[in-house]
C-alpha positions in Angstrom: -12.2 5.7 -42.5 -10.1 6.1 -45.7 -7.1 8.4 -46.0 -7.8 11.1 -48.4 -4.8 11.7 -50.9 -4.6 14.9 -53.0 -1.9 14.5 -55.9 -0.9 17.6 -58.0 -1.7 16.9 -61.5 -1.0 20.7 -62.7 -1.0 24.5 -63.4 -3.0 25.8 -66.3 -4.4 29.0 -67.3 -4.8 29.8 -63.8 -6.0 26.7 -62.3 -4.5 24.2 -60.3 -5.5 21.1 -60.5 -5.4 17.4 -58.8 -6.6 14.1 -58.1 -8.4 13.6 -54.4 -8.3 9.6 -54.3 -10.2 7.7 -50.9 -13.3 9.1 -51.0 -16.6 7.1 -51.9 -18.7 9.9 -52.1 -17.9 13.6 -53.4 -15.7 15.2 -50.6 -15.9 18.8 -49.4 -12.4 21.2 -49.5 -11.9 24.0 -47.9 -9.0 26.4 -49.9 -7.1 29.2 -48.1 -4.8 32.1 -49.3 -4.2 34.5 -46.1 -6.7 32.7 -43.8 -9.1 34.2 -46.4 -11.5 31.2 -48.8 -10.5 30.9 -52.5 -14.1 30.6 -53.8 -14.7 28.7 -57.4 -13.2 25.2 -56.2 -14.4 22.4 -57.8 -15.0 19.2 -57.3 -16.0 16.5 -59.9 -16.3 12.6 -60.3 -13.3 10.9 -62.5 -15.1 8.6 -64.8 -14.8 4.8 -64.7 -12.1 5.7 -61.5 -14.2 4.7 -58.1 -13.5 7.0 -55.4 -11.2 9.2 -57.5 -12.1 13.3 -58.0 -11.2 15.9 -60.3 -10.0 18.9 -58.2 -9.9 22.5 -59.4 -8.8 25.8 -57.9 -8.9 29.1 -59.9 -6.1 31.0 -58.8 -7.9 34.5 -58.8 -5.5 37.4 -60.2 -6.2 39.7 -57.5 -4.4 37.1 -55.0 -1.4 37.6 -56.8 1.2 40.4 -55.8 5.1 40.4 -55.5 6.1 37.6 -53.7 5.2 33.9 -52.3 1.8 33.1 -52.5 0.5 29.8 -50.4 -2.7 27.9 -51.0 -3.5 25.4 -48.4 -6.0 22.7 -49.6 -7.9 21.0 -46.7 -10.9 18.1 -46.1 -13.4 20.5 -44.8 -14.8 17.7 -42.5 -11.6 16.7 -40.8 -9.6 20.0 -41.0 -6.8 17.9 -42.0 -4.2 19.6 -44.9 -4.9 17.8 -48.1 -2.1 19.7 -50.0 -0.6 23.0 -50.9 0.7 24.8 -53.8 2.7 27.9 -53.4 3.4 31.0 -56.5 5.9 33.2 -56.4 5.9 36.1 -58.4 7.7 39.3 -59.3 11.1 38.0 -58.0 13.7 35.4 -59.2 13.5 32.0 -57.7 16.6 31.9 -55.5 15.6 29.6 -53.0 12.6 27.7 -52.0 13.4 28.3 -48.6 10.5 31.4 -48.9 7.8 29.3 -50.1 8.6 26.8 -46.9 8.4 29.3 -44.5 5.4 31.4 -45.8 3.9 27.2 -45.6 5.1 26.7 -42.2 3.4 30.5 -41.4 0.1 29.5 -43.0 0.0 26.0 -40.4 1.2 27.9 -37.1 -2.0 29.7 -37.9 -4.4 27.3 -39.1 -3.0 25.2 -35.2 -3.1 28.5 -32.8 -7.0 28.7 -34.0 -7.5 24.9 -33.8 -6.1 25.4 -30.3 -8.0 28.4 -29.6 -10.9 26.6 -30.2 -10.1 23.4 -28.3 -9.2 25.5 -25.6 -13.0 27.3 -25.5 -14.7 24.4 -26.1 -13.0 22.3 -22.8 -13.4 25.7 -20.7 -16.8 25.3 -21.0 
């Protein structure tokens, strides 16, 4: 199995947008703000780049309030984090720190579910 590798390309007019390389055929994301699905991703073929896709997430205005906004960008499939773009808004940018720890927030969720789940699923 290939590694997937999601590489910011950039911001604009409200959509953030990458290139997902390692995957023959057109791979399936899975985009979170606040455990909740960002709906509008898409996903589209680079020409003349094999295995290369155009990523694009609309960063819906109602998601944005004072503060650090995280997006986590996953393989659907696998589960595994792809990448993540955070926003911060409505404050000065002092620190980074913030952003880290609303990231680090966002996974310690995303793993106590996974291990909710694994636990279930061996229980029987």
């Amino acid at each position: 199995m290939t590694e997937l590798t999601l590489t910011k390309t950039r911001i604009r007019a409200g959509v953030w947008e990458g290139v997902l390389s390692g995957s023959p055929a057109e791979p399936v994301l899975d985009v979170q703000h606040l455990e909740k699905p960002v709906v509008g991703v898409t996903v589209s073929v680079v020409p003349e780049r094999a295995g290369e896709w155009l990523v694009r997430v609309p960063v819906p205005v109602e998601l944005l309030s004072e503060g650090v906004q995280t997006f986590l960008i996953r393989d659907a499939a696998t589960g595994e984090k792809l990448q993540h773009f955070t926003i911060i808004t409505g404050v000065a940018m002092e620190d980074d720190l913030r952003a880290e720890v609303d990231l680090l927030r966002a996974e310690l969720d995303m793993l106590k579910r996974a291990f909710r789940r694994h636990c279930l699923e061996t229980m029987g």
